[in-house]
mmCIF file of the N, C-alpha and C atoms, coordinates in Angstrom:
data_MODEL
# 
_entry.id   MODEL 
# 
loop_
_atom_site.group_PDB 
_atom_site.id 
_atom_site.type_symbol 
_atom_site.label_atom_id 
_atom_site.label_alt_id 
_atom_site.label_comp_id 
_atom_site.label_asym_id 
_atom_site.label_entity_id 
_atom_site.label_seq_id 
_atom_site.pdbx_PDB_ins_code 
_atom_site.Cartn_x 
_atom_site.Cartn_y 
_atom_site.Cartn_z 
_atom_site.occupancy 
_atom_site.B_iso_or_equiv 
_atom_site.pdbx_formal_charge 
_atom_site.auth_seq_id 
_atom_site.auth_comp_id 
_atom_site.auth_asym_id 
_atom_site.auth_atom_id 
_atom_site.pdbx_PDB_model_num 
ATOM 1   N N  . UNK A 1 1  ? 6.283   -10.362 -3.133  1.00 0.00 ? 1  UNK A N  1 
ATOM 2   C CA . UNK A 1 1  ? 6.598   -9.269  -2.244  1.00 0.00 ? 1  UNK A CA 1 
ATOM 3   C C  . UNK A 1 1  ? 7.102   -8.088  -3.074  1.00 0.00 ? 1  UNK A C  1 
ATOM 4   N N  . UNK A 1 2  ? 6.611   -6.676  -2.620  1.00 0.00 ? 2  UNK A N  1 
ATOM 5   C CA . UNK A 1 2  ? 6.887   -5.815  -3.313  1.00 0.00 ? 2  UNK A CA 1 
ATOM 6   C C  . UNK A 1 2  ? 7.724   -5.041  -2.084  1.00 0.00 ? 2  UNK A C  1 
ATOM 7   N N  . UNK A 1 3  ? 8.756   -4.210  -2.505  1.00 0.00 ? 3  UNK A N  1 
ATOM 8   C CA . UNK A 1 3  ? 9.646   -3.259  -1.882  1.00 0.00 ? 3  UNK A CA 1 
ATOM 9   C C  . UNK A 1 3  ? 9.427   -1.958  -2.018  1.00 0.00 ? 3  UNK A C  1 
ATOM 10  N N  . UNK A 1 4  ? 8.800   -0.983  -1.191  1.00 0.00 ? 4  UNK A N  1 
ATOM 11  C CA . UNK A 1 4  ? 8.205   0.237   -1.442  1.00 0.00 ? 4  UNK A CA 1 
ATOM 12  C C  . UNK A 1 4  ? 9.339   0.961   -0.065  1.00 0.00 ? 4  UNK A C  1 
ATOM 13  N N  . UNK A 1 5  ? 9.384   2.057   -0.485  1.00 0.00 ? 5  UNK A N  1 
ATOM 14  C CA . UNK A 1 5  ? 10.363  3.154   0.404   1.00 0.00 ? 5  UNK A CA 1 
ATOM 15  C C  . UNK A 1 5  ? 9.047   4.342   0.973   1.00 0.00 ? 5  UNK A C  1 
ATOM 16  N N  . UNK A 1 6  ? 8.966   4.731   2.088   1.00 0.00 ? 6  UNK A N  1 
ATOM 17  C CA . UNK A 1 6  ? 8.285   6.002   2.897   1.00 0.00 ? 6  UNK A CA 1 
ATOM 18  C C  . UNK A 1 6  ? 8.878   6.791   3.351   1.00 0.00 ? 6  UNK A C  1 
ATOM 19  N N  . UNK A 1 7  ? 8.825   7.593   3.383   1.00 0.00 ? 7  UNK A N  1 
ATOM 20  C CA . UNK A 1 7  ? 9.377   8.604   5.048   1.00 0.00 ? 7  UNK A CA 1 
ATOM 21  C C  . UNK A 1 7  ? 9.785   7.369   6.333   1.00 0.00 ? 7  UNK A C  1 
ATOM 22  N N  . UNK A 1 8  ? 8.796   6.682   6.181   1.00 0.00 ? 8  UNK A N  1 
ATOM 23  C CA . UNK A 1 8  ? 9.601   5.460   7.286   1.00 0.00 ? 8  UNK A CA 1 
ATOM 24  C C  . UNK A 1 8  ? 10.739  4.698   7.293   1.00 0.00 ? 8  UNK A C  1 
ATOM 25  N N  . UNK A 1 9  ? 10.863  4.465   5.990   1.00 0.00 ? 9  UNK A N  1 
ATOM 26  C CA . UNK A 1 9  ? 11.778  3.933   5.619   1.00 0.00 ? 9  UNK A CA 1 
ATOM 27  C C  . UNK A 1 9  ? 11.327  2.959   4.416   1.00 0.00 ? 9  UNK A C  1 
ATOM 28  N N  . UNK A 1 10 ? 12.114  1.881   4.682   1.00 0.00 ? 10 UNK A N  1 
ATOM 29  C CA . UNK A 1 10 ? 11.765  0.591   3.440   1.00 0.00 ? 10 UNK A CA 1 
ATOM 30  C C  . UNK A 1 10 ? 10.737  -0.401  3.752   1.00 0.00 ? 10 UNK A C  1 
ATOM 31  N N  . UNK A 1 11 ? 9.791   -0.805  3.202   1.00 0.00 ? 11 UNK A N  1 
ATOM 32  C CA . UNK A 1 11 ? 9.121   -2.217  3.721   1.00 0.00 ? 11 UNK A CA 1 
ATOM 33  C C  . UNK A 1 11 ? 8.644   -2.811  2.772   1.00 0.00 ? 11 UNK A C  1 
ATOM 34  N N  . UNK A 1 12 ? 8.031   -4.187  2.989   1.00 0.00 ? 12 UNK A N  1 
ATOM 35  C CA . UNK A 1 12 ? 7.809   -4.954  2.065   1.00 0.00 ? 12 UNK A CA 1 
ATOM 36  C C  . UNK A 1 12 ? 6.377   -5.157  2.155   1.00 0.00 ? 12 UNK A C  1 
ATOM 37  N N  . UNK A 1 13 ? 5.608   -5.382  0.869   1.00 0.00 ? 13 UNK A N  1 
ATOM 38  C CA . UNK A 1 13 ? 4.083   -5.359  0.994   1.00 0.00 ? 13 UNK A CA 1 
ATOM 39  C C  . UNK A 1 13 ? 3.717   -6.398  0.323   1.00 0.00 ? 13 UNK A C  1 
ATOM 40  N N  . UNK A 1 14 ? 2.854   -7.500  0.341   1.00 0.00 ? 14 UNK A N  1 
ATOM 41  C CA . UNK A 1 14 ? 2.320   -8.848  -0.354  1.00 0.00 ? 14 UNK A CA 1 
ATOM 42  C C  . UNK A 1 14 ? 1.250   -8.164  -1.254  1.00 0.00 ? 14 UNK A C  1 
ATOM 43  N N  . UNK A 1 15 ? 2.021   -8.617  -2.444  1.00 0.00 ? 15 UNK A N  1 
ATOM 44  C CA . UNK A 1 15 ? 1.137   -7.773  -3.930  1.00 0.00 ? 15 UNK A CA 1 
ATOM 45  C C  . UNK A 1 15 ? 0.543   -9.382  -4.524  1.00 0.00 ? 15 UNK A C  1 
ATOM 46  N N  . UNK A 1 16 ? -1.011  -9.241  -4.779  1.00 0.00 ? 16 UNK A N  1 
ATOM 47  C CA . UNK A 1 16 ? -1.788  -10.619 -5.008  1.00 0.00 ? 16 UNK A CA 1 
ATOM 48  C C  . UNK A 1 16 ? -1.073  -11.133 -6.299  1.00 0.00 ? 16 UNK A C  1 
ATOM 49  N N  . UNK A 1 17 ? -0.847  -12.053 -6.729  1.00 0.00 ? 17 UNK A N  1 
ATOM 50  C CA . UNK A 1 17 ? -0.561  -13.126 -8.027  1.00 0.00 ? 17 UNK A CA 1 
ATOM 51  C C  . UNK A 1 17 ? -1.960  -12.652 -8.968  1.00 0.00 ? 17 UNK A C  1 
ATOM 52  N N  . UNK A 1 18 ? -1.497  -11.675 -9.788  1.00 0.00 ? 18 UNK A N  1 
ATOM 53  C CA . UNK A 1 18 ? -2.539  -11.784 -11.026 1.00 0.00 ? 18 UNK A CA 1 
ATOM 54  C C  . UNK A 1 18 ? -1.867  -12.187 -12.688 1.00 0.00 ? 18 UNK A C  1 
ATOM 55  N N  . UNK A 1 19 ? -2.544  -13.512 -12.953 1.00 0.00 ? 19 UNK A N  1 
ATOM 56  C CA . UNK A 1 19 ? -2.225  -13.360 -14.463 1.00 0.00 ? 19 UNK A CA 1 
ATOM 57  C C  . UNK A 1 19 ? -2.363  -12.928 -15.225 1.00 0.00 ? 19 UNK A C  1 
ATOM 58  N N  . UNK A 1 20 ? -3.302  -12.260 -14.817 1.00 0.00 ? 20 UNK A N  1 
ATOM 59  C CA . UNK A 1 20 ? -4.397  -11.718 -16.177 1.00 0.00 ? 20 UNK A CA 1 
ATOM 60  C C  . UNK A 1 20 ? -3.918  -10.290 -16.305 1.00 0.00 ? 20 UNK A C  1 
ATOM 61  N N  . UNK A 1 21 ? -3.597  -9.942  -15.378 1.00 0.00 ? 21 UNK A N  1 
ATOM 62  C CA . UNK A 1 21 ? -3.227  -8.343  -15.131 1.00 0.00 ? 21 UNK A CA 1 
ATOM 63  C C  . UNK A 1 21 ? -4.134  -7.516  -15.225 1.00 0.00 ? 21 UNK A C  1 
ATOM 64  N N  . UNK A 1 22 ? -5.333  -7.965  -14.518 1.00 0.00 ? 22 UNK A N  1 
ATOM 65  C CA . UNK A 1 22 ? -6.444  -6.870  -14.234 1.00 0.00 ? 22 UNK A CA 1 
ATOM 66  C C  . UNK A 1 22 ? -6.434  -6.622  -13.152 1.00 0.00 ? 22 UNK A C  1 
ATOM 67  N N  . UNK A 1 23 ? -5.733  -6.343  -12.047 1.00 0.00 ? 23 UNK A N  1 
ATOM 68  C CA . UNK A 1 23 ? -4.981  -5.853  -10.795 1.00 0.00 ? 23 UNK A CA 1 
ATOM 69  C C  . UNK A 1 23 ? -4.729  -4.721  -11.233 1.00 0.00 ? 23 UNK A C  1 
ATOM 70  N N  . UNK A 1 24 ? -5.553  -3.501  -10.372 1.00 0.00 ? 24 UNK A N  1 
ATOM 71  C CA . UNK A 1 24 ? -5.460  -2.739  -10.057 1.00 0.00 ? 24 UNK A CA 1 
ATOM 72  C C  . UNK A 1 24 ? -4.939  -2.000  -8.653  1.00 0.00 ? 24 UNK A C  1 
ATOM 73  N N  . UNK A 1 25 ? -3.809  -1.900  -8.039  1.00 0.00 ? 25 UNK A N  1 
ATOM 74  C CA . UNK A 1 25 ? -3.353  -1.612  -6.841  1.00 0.00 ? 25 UNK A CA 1 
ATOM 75  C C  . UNK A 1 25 ? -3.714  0.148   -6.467  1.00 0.00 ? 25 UNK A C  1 
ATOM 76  N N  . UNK A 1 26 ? -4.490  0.066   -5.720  1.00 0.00 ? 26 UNK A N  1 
ATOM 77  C CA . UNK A 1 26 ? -4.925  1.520   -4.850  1.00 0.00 ? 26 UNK A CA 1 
ATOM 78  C C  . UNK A 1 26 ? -3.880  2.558   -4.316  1.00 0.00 ? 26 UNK A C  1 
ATOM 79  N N  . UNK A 1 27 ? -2.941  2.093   -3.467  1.00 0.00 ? 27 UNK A N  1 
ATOM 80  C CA . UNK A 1 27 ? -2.114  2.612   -3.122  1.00 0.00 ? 27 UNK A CA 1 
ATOM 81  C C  . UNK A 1 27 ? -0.829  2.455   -3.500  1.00 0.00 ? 27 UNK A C  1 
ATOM 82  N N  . UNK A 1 28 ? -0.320  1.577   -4.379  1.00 0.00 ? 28 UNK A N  1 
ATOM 83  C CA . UNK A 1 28 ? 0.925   1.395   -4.798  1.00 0.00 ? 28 UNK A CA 1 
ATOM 84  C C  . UNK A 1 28 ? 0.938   1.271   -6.190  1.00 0.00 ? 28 UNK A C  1 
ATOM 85  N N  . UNK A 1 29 ? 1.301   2.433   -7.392  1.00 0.00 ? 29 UNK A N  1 
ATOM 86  C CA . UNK A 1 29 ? 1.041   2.227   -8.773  1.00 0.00 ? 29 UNK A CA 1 
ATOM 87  C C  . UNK A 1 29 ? 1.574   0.996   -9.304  1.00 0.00 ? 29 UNK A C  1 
ATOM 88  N N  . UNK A 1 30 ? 1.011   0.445   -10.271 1.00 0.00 ? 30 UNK A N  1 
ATOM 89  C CA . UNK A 1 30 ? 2.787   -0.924  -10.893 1.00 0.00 ? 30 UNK A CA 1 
ATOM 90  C C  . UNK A 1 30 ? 3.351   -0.009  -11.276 1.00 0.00 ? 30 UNK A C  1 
ATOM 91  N N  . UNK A 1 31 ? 4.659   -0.748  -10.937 1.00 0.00 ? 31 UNK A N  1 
ATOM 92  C CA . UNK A 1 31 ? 6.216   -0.173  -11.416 1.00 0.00 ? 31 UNK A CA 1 
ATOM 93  C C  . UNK A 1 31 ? 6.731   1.088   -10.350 1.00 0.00 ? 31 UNK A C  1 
ATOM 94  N N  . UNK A 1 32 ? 6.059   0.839   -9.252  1.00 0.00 ? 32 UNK A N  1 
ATOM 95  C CA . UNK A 1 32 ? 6.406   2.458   -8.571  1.00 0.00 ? 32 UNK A CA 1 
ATOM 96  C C  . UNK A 1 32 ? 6.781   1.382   -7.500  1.00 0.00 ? 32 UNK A C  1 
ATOM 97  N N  . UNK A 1 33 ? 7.701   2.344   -6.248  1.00 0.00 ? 33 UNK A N  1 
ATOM 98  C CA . UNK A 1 33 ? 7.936   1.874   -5.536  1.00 0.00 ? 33 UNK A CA 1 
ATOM 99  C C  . UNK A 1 33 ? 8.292   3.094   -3.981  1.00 0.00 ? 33 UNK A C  1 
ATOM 100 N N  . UNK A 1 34 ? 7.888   4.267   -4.715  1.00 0.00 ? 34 UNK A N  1 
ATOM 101 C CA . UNK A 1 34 ? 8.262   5.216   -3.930  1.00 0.00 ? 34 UNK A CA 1 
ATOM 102 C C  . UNK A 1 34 ? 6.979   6.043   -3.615  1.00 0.00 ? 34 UNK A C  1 
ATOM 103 N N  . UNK A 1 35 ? 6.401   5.840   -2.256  1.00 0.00 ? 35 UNK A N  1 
ATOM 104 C CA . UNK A 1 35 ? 5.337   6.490   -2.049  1.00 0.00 ? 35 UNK A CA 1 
ATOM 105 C C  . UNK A 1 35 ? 5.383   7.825   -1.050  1.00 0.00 ? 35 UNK A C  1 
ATOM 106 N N  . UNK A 1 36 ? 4.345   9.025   -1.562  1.00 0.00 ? 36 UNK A N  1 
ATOM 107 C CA . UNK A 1 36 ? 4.606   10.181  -0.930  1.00 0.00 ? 36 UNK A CA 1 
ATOM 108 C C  . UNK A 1 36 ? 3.098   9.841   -0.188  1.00 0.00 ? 36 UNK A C  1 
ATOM 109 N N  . UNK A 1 37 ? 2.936   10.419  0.967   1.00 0.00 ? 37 UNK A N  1 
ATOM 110 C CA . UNK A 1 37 ? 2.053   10.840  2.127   1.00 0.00 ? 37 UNK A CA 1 
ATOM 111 C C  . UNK A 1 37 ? 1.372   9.359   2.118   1.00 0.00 ? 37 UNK A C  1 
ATOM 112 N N  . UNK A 1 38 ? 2.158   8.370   2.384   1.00 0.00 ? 38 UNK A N  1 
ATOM 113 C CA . UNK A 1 38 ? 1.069   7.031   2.437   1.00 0.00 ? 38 UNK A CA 1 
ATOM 114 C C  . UNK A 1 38 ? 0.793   7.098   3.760   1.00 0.00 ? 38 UNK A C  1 
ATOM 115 N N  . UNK A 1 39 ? 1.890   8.250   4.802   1.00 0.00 ? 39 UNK A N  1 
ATOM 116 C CA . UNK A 1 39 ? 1.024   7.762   6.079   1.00 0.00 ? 39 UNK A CA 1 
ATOM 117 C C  . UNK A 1 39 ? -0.109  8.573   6.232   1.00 0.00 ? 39 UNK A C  1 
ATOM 118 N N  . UNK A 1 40 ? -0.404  9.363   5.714   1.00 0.00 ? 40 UNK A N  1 
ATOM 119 C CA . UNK A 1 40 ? -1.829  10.267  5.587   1.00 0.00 ? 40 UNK A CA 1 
ATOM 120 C C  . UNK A 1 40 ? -2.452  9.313   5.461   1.00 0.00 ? 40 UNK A C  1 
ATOM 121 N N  . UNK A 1 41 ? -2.662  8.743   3.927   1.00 0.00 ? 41 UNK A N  1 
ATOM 122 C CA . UNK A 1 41 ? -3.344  7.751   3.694   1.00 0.00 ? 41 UNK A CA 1 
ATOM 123 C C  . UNK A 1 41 ? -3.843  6.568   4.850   1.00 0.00 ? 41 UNK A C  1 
ATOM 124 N N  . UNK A 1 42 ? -3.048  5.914   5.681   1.00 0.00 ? 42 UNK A N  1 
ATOM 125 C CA . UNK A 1 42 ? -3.608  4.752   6.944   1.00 0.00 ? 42 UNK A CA 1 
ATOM 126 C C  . UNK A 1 42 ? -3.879  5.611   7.983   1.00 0.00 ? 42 UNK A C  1 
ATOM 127 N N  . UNK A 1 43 ? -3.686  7.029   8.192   1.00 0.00 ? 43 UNK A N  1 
ATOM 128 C CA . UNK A 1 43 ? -4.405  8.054   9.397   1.00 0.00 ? 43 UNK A CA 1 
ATOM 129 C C  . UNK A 1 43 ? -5.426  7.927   9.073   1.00 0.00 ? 43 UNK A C  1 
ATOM 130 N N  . UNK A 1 44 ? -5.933  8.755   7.443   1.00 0.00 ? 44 UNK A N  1 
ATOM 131 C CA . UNK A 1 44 ? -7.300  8.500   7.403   1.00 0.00 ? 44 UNK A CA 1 
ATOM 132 C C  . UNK A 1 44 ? -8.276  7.414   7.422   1.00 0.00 ? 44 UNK A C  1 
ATOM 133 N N  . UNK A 1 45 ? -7.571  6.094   7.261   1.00 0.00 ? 45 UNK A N  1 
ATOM 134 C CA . UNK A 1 45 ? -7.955  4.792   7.047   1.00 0.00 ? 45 UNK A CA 1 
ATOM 135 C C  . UNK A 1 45 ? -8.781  4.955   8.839   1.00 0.00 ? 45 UNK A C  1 
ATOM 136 N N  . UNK A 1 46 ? -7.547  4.993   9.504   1.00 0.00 ? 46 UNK A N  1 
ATOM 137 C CA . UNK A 1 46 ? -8.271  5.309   11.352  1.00 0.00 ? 46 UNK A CA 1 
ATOM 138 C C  . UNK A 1 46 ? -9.435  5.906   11.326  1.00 0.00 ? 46 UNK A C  1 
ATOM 139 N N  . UNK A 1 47 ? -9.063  7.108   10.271  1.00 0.00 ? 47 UNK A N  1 
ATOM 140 C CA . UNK A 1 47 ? -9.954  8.147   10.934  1.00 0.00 ? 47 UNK A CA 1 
ATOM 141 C C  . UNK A 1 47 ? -11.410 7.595   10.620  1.00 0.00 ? 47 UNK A C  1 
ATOM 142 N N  . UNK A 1 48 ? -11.501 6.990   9.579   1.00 0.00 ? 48 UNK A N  1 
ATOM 143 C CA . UNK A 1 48 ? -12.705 6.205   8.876   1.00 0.00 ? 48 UNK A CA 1 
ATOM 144 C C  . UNK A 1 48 ? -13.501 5.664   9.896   1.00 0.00 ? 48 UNK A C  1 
ATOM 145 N N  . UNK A 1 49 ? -12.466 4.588   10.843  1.00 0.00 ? 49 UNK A N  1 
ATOM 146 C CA . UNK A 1 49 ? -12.886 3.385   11.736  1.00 0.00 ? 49 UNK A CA 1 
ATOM 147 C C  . UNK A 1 49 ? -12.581 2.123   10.908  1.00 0.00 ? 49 UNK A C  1 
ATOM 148 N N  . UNK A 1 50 ? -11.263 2.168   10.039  1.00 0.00 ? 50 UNK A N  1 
ATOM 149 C CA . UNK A 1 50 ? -10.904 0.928   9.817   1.00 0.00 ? 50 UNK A CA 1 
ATOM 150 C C  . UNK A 1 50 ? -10.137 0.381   11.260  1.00 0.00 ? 50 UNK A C  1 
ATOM 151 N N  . UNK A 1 51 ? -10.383 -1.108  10.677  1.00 0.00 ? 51 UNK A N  1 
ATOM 152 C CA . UNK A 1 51 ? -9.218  -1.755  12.267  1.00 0.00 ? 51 UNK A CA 1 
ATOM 153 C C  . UNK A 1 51 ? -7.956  -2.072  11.098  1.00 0.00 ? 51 UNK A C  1 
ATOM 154 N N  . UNK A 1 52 ? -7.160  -2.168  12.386  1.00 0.00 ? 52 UNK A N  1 
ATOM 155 C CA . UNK A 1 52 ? -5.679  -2.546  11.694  1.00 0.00 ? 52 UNK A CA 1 
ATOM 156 C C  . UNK A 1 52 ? -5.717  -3.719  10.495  1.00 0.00 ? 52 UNK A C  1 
ATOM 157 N N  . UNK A 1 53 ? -6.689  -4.889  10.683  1.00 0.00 ? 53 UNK A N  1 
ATOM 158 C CA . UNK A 1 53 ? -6.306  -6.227  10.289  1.00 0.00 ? 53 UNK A CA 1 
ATOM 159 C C  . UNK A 1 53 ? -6.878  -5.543  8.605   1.00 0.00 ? 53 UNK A C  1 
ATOM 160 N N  . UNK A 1 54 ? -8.427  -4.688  8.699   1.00 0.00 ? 54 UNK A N  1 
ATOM 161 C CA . UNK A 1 54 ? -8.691  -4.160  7.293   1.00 0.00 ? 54 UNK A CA 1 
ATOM 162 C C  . UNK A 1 54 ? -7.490  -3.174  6.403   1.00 0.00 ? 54 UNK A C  1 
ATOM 163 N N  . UNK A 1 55 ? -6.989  -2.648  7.964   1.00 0.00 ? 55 UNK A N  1 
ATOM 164 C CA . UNK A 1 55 ? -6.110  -1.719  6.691   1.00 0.00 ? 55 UNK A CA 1 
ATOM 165 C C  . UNK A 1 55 ? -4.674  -2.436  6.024   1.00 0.00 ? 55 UNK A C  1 
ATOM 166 N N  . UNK A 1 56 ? -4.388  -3.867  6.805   1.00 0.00 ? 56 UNK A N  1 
ATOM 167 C CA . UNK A 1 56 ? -3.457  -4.653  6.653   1.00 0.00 ? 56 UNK A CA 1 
ATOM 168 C C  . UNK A 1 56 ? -3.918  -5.255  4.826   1.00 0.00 ? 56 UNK A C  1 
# 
């Protein structure tokens, strides 16, 4: 579990088990934990026609 802070507040996000460390995370850099406009980011996810469970 990773701990990231928004404009929303605090929440926790399930970051996959990589050993190898070829994990690349899209929306959450490693080592960051503080994200700016992520809710832009899941508006547009809508706006796409993702469903919730994809953008989960």
């Amino acid at each position: 579990m990773k701990k990231i802070k928004s404009s929303f507040g605090a929440s926790e996000i399930k970051v996959p088990r990589d050993r190898e460390g070829s994990f690349e995370p899209a929306l959450v850099p490693k080592r960051h934990n503080i994200i700016d406009g992520l809710e832009n980011i899941i508006i547009s996810f809508y706006a796409k026609g993702m469903s919730v469970s994809d953008i989960e």
